[in-house]
OpenMM code with the backbone's topology and positions (N, CA, C; nanometers):
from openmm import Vec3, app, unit

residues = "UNK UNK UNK UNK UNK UNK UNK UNK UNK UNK UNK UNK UNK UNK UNK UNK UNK UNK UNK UNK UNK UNK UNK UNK UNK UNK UNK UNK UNK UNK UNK UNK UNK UNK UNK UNK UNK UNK UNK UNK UNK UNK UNK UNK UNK UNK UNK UNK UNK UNK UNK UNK UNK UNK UNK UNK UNK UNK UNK UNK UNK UNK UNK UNK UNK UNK UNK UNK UNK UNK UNK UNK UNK UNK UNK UNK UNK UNK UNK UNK".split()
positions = [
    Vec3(0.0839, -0.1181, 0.0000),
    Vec3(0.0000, 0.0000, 0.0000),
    Vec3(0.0880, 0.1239, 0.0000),
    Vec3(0.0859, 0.2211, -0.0750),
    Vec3(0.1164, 0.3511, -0.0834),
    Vec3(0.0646, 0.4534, 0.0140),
    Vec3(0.1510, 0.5161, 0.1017),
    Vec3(0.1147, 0.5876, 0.1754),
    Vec3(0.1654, 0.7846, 0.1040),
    Vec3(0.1130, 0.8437, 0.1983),
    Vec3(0.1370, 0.9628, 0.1679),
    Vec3(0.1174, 1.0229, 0.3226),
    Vec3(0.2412, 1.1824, 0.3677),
    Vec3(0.1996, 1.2908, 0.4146),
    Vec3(0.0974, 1.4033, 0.3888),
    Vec3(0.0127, 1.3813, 0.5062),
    Vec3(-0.0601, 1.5457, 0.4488),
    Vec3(-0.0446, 1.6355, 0.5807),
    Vec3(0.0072, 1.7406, 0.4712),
    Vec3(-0.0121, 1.8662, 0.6555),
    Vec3(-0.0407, 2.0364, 0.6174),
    Vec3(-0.0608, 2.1066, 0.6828),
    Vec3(-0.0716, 2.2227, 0.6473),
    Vec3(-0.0313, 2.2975, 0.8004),
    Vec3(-0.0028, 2.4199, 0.7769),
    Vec3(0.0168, 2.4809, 0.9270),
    Vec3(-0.0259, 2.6382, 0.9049),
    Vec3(-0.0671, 2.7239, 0.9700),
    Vec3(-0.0684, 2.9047, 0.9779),
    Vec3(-0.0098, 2.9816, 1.0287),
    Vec3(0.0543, 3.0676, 1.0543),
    Vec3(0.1270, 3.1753, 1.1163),
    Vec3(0.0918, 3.3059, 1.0751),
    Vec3(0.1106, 3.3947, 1.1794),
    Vec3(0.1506, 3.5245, 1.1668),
    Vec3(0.2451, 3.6062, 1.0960),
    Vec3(0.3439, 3.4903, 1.1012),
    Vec3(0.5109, 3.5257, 0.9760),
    Vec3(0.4443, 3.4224, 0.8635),
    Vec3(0.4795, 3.5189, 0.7361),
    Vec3(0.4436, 3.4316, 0.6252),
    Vec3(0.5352, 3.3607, 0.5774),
    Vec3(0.6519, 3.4165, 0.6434),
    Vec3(0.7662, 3.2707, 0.5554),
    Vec3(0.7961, 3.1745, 0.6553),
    Vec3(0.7148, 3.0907, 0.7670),
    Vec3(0.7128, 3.0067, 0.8499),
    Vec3(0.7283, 2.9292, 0.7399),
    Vec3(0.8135, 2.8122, 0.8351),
    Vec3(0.7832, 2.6697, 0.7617),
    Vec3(0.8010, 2.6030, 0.8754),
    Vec3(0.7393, 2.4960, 0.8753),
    Vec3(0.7938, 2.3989, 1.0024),
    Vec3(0.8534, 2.2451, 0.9073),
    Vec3(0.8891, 2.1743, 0.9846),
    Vec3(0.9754, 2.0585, 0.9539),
    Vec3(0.9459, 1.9152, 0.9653),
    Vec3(0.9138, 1.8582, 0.8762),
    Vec3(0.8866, 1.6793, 0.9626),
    Vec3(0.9581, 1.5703, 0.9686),
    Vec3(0.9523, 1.5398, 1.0200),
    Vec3(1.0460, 1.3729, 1.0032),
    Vec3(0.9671, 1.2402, 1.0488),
    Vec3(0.9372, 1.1810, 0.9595),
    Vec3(0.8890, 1.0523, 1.0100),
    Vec3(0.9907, 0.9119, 1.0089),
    Vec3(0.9928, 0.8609, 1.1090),
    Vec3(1.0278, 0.7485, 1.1985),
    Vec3(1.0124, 0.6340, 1.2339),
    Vec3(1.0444, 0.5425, 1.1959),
    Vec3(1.0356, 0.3975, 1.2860),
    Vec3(1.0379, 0.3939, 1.3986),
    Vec3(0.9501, 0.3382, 1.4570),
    Vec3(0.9232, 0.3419, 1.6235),
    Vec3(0.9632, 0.1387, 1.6507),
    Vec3(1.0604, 0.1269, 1.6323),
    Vec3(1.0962, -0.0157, 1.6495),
    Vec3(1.0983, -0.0681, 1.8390),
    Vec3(1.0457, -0.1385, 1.9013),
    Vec3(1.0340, -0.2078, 2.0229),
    Vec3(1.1788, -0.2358, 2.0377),
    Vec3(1.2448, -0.1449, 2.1391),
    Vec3(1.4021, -0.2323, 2.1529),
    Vec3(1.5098, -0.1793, 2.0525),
    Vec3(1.4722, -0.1481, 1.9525),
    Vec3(1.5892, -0.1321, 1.8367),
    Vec3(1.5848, 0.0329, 1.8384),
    Vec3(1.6632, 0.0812, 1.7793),
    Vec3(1.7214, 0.2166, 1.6893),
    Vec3(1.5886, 0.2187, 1.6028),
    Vec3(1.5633, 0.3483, 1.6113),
    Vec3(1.4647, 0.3802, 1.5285),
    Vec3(1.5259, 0.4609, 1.3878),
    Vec3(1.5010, 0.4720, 1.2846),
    Vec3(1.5356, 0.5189, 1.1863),
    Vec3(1.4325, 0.6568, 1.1058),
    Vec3(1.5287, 0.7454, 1.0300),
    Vec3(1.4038, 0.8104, 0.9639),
    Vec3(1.4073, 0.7912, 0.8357),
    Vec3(1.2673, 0.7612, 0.7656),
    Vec3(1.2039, 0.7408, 0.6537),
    Vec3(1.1450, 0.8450, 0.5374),
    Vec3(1.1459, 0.9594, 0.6047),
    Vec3(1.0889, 1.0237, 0.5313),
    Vec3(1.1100, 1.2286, 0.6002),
    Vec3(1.1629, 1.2908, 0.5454),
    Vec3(1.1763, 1.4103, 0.5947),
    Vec3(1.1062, 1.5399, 0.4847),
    Vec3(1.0624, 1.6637, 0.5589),
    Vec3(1.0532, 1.7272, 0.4430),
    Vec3(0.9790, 1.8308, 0.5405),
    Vec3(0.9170, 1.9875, 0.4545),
    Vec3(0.9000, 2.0657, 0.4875),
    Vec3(0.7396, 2.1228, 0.4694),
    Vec3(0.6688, 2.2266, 0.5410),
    Vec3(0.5446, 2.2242, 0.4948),
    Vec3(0.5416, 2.3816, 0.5707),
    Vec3(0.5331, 2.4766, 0.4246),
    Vec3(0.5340, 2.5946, 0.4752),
    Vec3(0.3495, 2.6185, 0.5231),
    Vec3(0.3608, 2.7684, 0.6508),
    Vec3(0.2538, 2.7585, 0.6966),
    Vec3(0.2001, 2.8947, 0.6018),
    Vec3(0.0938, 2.8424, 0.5029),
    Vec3(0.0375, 2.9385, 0.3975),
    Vec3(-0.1169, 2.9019, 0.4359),
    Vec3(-0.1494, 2.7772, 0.4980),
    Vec3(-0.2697, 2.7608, 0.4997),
    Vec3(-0.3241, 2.6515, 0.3977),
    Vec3(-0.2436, 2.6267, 0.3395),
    Vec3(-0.2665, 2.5485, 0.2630),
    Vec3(-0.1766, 2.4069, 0.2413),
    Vec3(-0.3187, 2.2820, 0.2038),
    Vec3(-0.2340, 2.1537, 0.2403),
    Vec3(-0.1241, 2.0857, 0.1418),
    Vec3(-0.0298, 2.0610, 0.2212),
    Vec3(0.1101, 2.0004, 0.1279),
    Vec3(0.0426, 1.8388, 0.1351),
    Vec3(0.0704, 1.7789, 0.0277),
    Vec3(0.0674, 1.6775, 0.0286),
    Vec3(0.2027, 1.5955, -0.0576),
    Vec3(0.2423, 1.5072, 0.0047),
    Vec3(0.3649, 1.3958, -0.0319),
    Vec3(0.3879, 1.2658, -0.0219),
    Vec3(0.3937, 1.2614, -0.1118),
    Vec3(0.3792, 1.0876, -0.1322),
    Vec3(0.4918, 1.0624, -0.0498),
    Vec3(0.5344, 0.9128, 0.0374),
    Vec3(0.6045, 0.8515, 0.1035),
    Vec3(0.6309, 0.7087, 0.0256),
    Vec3(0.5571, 0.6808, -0.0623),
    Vec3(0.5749, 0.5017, -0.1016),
    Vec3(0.5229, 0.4029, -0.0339),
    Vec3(0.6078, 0.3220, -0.0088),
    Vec3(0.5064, 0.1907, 0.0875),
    Vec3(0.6449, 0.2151, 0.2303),
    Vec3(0.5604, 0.1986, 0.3472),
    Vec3(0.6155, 0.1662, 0.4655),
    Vec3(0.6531, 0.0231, 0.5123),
    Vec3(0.7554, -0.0068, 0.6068),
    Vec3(0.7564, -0.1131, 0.6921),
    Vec3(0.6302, -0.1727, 0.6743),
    Vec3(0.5704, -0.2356, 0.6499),
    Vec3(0.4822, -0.3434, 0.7437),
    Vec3(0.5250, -0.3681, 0.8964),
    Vec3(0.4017, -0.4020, 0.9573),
    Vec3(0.4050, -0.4376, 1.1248),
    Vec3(0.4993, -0.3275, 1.2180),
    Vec3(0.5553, -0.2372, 1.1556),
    Vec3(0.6583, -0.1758, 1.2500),
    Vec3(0.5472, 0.0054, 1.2626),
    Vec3(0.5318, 0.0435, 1.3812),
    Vec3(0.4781, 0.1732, 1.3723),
    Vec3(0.5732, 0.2801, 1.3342),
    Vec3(0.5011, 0.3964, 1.2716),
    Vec3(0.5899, 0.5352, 1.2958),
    Vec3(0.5794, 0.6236, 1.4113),
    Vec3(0.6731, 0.7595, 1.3491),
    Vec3(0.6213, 0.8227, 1.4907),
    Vec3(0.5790, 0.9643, 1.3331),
    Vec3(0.5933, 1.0454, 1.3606),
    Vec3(0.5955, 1.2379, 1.3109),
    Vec3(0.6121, 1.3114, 1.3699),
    Vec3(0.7423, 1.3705, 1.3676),
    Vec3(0.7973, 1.4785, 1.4516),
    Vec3(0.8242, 1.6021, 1.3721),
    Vec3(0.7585, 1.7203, 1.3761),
    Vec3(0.7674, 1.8540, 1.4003),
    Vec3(0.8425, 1.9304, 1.4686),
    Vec3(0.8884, 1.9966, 1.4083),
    Vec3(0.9613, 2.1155, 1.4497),
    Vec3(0.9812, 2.2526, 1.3722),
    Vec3(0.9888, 2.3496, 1.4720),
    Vec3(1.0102, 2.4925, 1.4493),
    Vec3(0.8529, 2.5538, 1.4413),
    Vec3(0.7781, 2.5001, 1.5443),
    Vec3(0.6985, 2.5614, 1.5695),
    Vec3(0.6523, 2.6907, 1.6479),
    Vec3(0.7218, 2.7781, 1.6430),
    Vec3(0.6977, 2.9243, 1.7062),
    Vec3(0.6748, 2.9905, 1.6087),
    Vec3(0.5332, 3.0227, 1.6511),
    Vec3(0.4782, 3.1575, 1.5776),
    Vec3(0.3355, 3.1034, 1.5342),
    Vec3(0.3451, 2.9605, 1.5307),
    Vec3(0.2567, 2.8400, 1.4655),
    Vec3(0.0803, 2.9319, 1.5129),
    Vec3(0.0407, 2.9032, 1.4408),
    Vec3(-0.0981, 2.9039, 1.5537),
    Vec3(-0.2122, 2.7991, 1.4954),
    Vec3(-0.1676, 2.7153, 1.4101),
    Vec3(-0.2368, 2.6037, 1.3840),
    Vec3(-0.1720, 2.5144, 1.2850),
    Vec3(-0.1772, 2.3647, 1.3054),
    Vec3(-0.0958, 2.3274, 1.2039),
    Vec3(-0.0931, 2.1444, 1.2122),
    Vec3(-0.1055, 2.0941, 1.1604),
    Vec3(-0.1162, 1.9306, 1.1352),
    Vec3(-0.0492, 1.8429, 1.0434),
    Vec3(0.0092, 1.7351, 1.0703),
    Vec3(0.0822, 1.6531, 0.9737),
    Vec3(0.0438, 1.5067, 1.0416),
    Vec3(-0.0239, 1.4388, 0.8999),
    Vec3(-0.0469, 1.2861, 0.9370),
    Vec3(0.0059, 1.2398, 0.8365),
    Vec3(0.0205, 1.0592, 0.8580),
    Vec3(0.0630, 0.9570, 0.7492),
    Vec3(-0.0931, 0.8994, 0.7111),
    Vec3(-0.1128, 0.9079, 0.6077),
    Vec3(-0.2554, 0.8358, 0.5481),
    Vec3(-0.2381, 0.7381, 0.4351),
    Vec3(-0.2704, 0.6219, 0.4251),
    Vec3(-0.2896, 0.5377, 0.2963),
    Vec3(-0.3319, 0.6437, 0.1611),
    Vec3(-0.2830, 0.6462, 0.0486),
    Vec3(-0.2966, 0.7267, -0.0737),
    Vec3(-0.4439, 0.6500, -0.1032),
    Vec3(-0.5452, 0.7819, -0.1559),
    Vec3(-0.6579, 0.7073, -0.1896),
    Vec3(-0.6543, 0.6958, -0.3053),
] * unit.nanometer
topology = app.Topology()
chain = topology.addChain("A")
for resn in residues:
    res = topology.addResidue(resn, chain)
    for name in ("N", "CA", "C"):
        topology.addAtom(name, app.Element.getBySymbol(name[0]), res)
């Protein structure tokens, strides 16, 4: 299955961007990252394909450079 990022974020500064990184969340092991990238906050949704994931292993999505943010979201979703 093909997955994809979707996120969007808003600010007060228009050249915000915040940052993601998605992750292997492995039980016990080193987690790794899979997928990185950027999603300026215009209000409008970025979307990015990722490919196919691990099977059985979860992720995580980590954000950053959120100051100034005042709304903003990033999930992993199956591509419809």
């Amino acid at each position: 299955m093909e997955y994809q990022i979707r996120g969007a974020c808003t600010s007060s500064r228009p050249d915000r961007v915040v940052e993601f990184d998605i992750r292997t969340a492995k039980a016990g092991g080193a987690d790794s990252s899979i997928a990185s990238g950027e999603i300026p906050c215009d209000g409008r949704e970025v979307v990015n394909g990722l490919s196919t994931l691990p099977l059985s292993v979860p992720v995580t999505v980590s954000i950053t450079g959120l100051s100034d943010v005042t709304y903003g979201y990033a999930i992993v979703a199956p591509q419809a």
